[in-house]
Backbone bond lengths (Angstrom), bond angles and torsions (degrees), N, CA, C in turn:
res aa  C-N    CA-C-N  psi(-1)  N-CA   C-N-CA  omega(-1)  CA-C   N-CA-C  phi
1 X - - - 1.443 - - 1.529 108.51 -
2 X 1.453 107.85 111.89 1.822 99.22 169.61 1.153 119.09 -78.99
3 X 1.213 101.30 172.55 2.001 113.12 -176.28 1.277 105.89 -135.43
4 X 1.380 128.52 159.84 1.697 130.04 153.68 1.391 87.42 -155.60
5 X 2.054 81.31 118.51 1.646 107.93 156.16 1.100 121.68 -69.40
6 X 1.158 133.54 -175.34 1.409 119.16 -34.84 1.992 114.25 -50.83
7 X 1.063 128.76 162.37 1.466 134.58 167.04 1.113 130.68 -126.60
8 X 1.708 120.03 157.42 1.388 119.24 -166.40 1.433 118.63 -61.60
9 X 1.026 142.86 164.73 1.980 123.93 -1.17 1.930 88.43 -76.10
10 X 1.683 114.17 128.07 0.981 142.78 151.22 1.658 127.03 -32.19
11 X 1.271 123.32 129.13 2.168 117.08 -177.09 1.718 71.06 -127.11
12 X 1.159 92.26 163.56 1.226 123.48 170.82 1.591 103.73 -29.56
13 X 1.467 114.88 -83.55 1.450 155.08 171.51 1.526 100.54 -2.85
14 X 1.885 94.86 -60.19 1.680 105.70 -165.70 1.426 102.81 -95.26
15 X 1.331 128.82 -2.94 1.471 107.42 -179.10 2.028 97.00 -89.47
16 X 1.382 105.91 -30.14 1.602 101.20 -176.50 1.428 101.05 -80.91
17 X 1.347 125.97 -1.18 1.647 133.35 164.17 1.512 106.61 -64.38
18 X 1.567 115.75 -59.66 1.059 126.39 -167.71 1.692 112.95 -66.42
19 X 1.110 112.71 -48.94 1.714 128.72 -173.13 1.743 91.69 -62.27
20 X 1.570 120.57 -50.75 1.285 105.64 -167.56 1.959 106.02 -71.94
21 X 1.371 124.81 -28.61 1.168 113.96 174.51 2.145 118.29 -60.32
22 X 1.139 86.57 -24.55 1.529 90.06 -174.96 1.659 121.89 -102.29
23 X 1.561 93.64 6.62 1.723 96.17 151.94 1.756 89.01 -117.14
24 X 1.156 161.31 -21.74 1.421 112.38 153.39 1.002 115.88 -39.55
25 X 1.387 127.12 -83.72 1.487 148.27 172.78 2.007 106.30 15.86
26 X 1.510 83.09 -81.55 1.793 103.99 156.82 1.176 118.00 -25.35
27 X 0.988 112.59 -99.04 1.654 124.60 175.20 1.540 124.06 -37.42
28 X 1.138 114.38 -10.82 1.555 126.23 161.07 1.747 109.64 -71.09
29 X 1.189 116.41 -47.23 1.533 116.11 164.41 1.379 92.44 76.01
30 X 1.106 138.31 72.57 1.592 154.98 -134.69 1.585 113.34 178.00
31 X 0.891 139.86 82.64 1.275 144.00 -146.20 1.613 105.49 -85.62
32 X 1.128 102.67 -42.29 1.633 115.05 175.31 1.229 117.05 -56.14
33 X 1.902 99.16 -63.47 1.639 97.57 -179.82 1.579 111.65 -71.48
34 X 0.774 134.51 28.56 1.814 128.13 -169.27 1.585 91.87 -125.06
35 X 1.395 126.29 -31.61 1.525 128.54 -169.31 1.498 103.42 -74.51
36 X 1.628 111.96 -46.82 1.739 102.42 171.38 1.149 126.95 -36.19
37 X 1.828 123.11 -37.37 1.461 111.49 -163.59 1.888 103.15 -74.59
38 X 0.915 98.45 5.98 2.126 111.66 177.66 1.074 106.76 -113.30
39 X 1.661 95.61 142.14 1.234 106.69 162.18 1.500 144.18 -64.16
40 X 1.245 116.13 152.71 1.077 90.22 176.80 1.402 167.54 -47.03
41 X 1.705 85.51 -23.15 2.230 123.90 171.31 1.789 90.74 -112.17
42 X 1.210 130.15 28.01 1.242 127.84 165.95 1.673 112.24 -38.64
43 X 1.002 119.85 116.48 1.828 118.96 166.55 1.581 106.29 -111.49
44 X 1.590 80.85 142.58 1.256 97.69 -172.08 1.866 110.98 -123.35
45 X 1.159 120.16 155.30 1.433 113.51 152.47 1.652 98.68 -140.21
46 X 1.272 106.60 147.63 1.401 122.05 -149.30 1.837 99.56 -153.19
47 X 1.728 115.15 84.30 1.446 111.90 -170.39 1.820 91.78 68.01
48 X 1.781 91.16 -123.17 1.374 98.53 -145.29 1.585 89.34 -128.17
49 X 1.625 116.44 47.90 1.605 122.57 -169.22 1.737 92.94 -163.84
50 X 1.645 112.87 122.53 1.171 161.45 -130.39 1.700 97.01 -117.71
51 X 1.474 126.29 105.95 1.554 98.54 166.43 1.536 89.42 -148.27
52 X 1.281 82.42 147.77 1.878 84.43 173.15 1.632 105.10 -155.80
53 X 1.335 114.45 124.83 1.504 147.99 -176.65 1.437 120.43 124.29
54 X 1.074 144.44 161.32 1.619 138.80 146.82 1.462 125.34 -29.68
55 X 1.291 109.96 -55.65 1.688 118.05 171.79 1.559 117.56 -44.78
56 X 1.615 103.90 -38.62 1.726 107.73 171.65 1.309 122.26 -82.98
57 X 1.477 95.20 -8.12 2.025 102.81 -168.95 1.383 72.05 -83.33
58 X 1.474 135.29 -98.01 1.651 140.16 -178.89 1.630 96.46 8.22
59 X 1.044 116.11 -73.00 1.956 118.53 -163.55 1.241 107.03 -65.24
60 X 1.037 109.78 -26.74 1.778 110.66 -159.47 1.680 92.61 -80.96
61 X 1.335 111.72 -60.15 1.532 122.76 -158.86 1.803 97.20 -65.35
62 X 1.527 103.65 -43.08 1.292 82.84 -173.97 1.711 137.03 -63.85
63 X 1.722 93.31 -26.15 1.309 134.89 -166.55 2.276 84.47 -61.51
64 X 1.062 107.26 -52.22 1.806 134.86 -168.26 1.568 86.83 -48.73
65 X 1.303 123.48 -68.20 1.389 142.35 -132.66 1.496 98.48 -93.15
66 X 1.506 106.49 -19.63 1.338 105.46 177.26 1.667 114.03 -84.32
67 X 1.387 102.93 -32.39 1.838 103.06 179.36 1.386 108.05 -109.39
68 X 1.918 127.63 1.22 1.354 98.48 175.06 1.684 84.98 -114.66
69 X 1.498 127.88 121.56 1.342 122.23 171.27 1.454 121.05 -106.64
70 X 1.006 92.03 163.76 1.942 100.49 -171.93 1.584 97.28 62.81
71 X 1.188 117.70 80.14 1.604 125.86 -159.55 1.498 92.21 -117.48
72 X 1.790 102.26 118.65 1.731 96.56 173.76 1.222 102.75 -154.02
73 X 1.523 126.35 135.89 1.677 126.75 -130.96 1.843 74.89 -149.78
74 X 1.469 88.91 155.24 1.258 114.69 173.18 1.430 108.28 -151.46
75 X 1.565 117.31 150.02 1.916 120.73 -157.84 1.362 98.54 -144.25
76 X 1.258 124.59 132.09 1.369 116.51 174.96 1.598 95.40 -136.31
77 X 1.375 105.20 140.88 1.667 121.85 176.29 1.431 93.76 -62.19
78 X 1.651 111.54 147.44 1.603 126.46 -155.99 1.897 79.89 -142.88
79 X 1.481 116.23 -65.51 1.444 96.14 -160.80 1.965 83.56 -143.85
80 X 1.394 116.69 -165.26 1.396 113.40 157.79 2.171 87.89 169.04
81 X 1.451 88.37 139.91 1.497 97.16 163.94 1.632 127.39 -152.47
82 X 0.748 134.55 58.43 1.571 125.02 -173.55 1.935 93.53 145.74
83 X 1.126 104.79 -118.61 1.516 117.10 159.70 1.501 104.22 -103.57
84 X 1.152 104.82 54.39 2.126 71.83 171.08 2.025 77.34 -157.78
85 X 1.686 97.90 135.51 1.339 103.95 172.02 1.562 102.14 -135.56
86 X 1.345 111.06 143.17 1.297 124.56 160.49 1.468 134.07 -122.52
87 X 1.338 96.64 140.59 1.814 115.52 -150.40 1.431 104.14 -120.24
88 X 1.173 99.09 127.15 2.153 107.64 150.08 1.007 115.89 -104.02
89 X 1.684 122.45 143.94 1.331 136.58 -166.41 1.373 94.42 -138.75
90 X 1.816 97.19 167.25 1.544 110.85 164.16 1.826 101.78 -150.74
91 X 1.143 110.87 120.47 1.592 93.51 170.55 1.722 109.78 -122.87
92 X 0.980 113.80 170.11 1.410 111.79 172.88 2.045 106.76 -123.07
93 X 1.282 97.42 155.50 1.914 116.51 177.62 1.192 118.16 -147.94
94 X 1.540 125.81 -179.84 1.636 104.68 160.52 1.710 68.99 -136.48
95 X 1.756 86.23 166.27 1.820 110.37 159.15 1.411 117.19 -74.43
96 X 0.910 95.98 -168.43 1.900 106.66 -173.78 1.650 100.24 -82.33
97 X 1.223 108.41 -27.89 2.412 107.37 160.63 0.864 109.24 -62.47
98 X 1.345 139.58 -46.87 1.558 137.01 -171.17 1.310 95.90 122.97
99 X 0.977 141.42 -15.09 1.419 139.87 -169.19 1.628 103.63 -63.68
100 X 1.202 113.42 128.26 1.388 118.74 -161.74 2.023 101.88 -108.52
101 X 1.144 109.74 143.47 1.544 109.50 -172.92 1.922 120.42 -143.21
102 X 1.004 93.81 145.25 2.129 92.26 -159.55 1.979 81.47 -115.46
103 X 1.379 100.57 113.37 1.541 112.60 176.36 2.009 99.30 -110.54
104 X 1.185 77.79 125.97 1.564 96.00 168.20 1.731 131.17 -119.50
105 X 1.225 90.85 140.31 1.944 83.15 -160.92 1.518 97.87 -150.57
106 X 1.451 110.31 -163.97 1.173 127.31 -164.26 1.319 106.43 -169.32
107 X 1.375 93.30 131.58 2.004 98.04 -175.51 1.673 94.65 -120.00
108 X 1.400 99.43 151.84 1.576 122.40 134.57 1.139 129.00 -87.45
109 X 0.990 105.60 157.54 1.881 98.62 -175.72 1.900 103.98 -160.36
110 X 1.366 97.93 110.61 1.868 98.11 163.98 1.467 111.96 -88.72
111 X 0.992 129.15 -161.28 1.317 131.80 -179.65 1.736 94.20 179.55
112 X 1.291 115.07 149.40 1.527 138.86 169.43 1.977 119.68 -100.04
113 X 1.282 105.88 143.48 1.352 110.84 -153.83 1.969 92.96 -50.67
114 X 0.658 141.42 -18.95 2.145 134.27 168.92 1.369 93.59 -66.32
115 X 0.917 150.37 -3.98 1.603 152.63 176.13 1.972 100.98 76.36
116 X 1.351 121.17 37.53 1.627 108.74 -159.20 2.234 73.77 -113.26
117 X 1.465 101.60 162.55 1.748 104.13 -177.80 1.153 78.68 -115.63
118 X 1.802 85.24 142.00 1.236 131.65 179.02 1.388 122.82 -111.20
119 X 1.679 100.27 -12.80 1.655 98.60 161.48 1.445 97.80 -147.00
120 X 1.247 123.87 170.56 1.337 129.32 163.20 1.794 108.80 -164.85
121 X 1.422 105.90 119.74 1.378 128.43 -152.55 2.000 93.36 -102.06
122 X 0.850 144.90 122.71 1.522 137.08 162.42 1.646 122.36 -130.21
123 X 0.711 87.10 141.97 1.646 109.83 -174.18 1.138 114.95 -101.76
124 X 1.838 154.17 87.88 1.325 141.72 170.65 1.028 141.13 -98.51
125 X 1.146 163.14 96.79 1.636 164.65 162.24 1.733 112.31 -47.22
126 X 0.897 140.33 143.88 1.509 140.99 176.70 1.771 104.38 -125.38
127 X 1.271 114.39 129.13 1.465 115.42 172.07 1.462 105.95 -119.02
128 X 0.962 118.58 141.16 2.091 118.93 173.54 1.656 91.81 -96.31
129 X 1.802 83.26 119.64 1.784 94.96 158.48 1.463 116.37 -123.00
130 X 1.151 113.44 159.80 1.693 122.76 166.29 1.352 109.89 -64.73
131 X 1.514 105.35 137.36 1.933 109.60 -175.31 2.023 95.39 -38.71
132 X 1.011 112.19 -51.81 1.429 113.88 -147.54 1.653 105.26 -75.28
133 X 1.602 104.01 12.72 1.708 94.68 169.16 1.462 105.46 -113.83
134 X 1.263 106.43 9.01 1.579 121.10 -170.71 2.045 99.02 -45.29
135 X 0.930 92.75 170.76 1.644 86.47 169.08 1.707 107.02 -179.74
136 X 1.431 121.95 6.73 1.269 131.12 175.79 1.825 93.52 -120.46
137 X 1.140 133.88 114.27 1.330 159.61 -165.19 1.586 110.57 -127.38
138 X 1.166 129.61 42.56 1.751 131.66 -172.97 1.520 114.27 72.54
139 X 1.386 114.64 176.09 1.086 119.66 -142.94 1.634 106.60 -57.74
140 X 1.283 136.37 -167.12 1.808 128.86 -129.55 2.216 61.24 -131.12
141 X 1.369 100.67 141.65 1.151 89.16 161.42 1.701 117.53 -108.44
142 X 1.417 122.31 175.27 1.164 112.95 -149.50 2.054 115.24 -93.10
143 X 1.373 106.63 36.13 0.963 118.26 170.64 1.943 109.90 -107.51
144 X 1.212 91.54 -42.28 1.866 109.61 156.37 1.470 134.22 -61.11
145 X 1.595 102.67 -15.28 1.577 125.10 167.64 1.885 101.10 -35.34
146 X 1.221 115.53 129.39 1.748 125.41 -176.72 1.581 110.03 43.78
147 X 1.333 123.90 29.38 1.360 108.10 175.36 1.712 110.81 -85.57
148 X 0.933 149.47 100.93 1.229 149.92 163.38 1.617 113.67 -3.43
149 X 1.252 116.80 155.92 1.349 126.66 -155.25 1.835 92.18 -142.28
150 X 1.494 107.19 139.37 1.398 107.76 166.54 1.246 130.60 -76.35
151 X 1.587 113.18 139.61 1.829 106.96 -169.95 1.864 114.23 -61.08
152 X 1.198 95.82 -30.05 1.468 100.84 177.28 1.621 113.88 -82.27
């Protein structure tokens, strides 16, 4: 049986523990290692696309990684109580044109007493920007760990 610490009921400490492990996670662009922190019957809704188990996280992410490239996400703790935390993000990619785009969203997230999520709910918006408004450049380094991110 796997685990990932920290685990529920959530302190402050461990829910911005948890959010910062799962934008590394992200930002690895690794489909495999990103499916462990889920369960195995993990459900997901993702926009307006439905997946639930590991085998679909694998397809889904890879399927992601293949059309959004140069993929670099940032997560900031929004609320968290018991097992259940909620997060706003922003990451930026371009398509296969070059056209480069800053998606902003918002997750739910449960989690099961091994600390692995068991659901994750997301919400996304997509904006097209010019390379030169870019402002997410690979993974957040760890002096930037919980620094807040602008809504715009």
């Amino acid at each position: 049986m796997s685990a990932r610490p920290p685990f529920p009921p959530f302190t402050a400490e461990t829910a911005r523990q948890k959010v910062q492990a799962a934008e590394d996670a992200w930002n690895t662009r690794d489909p495999e290692k990103v499916s462990l922190a889920y369960t195995e019957d993990s459900v997901w809704r993702n926009r307006d696309r439905f997946v639930t188990g590991r085998a679909e996280i694998v397809a889904f992410l890879t399927d992601k990684w293949r059309r959004e490239l140069d993929y670099a996400l940032r997560k900031e703790l929004w609320a968290f109580e018991g097992n259940r935390i909620a997060v706003r993000f922003q990451y930026e990619s371009r398509d296969a044109s070059g056209q480069w785009w800053r998606s902003y969203g918002n997750e739910l997230w449960e989690f099961d007493e091994r600390g692995l999520m068991a659901r994750r709910e997301a919400s996304i918006d997509d904006v097209p920007i010019e390379e030169d408004e870019r402002r997410i450049h690979g993974p957040r380094p760890e002096a930037e760990h919980g620094v807040p991110f602008p809504v715009r």
